[in-house]
Structures are given as C-alpha cells and as structure tokens.
N, C-alpha and C positions, 0 to 999 in steps of 0.2 A: 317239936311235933311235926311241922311242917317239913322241915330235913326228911324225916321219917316216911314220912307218906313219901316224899318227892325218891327216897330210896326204892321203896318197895316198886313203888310205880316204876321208875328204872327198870327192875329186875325182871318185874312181871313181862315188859319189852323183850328184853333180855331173851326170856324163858320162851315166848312165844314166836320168837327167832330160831331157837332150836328149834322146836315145834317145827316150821317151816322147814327148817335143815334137814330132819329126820322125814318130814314127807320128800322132801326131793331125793335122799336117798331111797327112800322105796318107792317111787318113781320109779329111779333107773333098776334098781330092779323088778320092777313092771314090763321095763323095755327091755331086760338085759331074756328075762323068761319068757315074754308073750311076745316081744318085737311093739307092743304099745305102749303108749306111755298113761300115766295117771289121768287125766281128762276122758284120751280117747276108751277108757275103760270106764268113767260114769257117763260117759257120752252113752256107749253097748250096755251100759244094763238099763237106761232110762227108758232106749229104746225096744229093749227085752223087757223089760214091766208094761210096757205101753199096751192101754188098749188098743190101741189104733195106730197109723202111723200121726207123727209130729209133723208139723212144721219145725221151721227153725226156729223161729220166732218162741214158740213153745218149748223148745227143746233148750235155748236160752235162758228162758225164765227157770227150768226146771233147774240146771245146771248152774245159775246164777253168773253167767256169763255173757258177754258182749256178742250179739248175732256178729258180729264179724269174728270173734273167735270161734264162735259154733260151725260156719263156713269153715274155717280152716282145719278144725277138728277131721268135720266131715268131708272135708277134701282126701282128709289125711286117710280116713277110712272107707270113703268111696273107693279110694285108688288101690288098696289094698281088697277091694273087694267083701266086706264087712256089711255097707250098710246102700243103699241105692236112694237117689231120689226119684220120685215119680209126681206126674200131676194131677193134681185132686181134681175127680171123673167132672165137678158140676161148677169146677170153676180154676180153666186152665190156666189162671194167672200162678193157683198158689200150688209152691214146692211141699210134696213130704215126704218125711225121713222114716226109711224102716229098714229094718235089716236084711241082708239078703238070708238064704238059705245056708250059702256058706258062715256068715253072720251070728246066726242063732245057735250054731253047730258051735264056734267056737268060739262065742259069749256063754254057752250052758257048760265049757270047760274052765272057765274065769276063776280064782282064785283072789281074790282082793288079799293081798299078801299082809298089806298094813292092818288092814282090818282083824283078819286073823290073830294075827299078833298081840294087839288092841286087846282085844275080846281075850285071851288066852290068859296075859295081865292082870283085867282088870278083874276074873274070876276068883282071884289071890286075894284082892282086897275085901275087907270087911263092906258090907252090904249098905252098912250110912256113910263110909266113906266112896262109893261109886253115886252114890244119890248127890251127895255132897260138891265131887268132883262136876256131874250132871246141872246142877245147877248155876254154880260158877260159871262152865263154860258157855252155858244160856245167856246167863249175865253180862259175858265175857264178848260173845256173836250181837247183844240186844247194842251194846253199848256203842261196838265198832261200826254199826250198819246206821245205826242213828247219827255217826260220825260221819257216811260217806266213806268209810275205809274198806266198803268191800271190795271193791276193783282198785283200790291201793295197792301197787307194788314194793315191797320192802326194798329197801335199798341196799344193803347187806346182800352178797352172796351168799347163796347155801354153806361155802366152805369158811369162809370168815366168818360165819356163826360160831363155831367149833373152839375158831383159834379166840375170839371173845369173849368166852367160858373156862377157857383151857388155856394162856398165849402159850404152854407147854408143846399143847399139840400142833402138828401142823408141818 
C-alpha cells in the first residue's frame, strides 16, 4: 500500500511538472505574440481591473509574488511604456502603479492564450468532472502553500519535463 501511495504521489509530481512545462511554453508564446511574457501580462490585467492604482506591495500580494520580482516586472513594463509609476498626492513616500494610456490600450487587446485554450477543453468535459478536477486543484494550491512551496522553484527545466514523460522525445 504504502509503494502505492508513494507511486501515485510520484506521478502526481511528475504531472504537475508538465503543468509547469506547458505554462512556460505558452509563456513564450505570450512573448513570441505580444513581446510579454506570462507575469508581465497578470501584472496588465491586475492593474486593468484595479480600482485605483496599486502600490507594489499590493500588486505583490495580488500577483503572489515577491515585491522584488514585482519591481522587476514593472521595470520591465515601465520601459516599454505600459504601466507608470506615480506618487501618492497625501503621502510622497509611497509609489503607484497604473497604466499608462498606451497600457490600457494594449492590455484591452490581451488575449490570455493559455486561458483560452483552458476554457475551450475544459467545455468538452462532463460538468462533475470540471467540478471534480476544481476541487482537486483547490486541494492541490491549499496543500502546497501550507507547505511553503509557493515561491518554490522546480528544479526541473521546462524541457526536461517532456523528456521525463517521454525519454523518447527530445
């Protein structure tokens, strides 16, 4: 029994490796069609749903990422002219983030390409099994964050997922 579990739990690894693989390929193409990559694109809608502008700090939490990568984000998309920062009118210590004009213009042409795809899928499948699959992956997020693995890095390349499934491919 204990093999057993200790398989599946393997797998499940495994599985959730691809997962990763398959988002970094559509990733690049994120990058390859809009010139951004997967971040700096939930970075533009966070701040395209905002009522207001963010701080970083705030835009961190939302994003579930390290104010130092949120800086680097928004480096990436200041410089591209996307998103500005400005100083909040009543208290010029603190930074926030919002989009510029050009920003908004081409965040309301945004295309979440993985997402699409997602959704297009999972309209295929039977209605208890997307409930199904919804709850697992809950289970799946509740389990890893209670663990501390959210800012864990896999150590596994995106491309060496593929050839671990497959040592065919590659």
């Amino acid at each position: 029994m204990n093999n057993d579990i200790d398989f599946k739990a393997k797998t499940v690894v495994l599985l959730l490796r691809r997962v990763v693989g398959l988002v970094y390929q559509y990733s690049r193409l994120m990058l390859k069609e809009y010139g951004i990559t997967s971040p700096q694109y939930v970075a533009l809608k966070a701040l395209a749903n905002a009522e207001e502008p963010l701080s970083s700090v705030a835009l961190s939490k939302q994003l579930k990422v390290t104010p130092a990568n949120v800086t680097a984000i928004v480096d990436r998309l200041e410089n591209k002219g996307y998103v500005k920062r400005t100083r909040k009118p009543h208290d010029r210590r603190t930074l926030q983030l919002e989009l510029t004009e050009t920003g908004a213009e081409f965040t309301s042409r945004l295309v979440d390409l993985m997402e699409t795809k997602v959704i297009e899928q999972l309209l295929h499948l039977d209605p208890k099994d997307v409930d199904a699959l919804l709850r697992t992956l809950e289970k799946l997020v509740n389990l890893m964050d209670q663990r501390g693995f959210e800012e864990a890095v896999f150590a596994t390349e995106p491309e060496d997922v593929f050839r671990e499934l497959d040592p065919n491919e590659g």
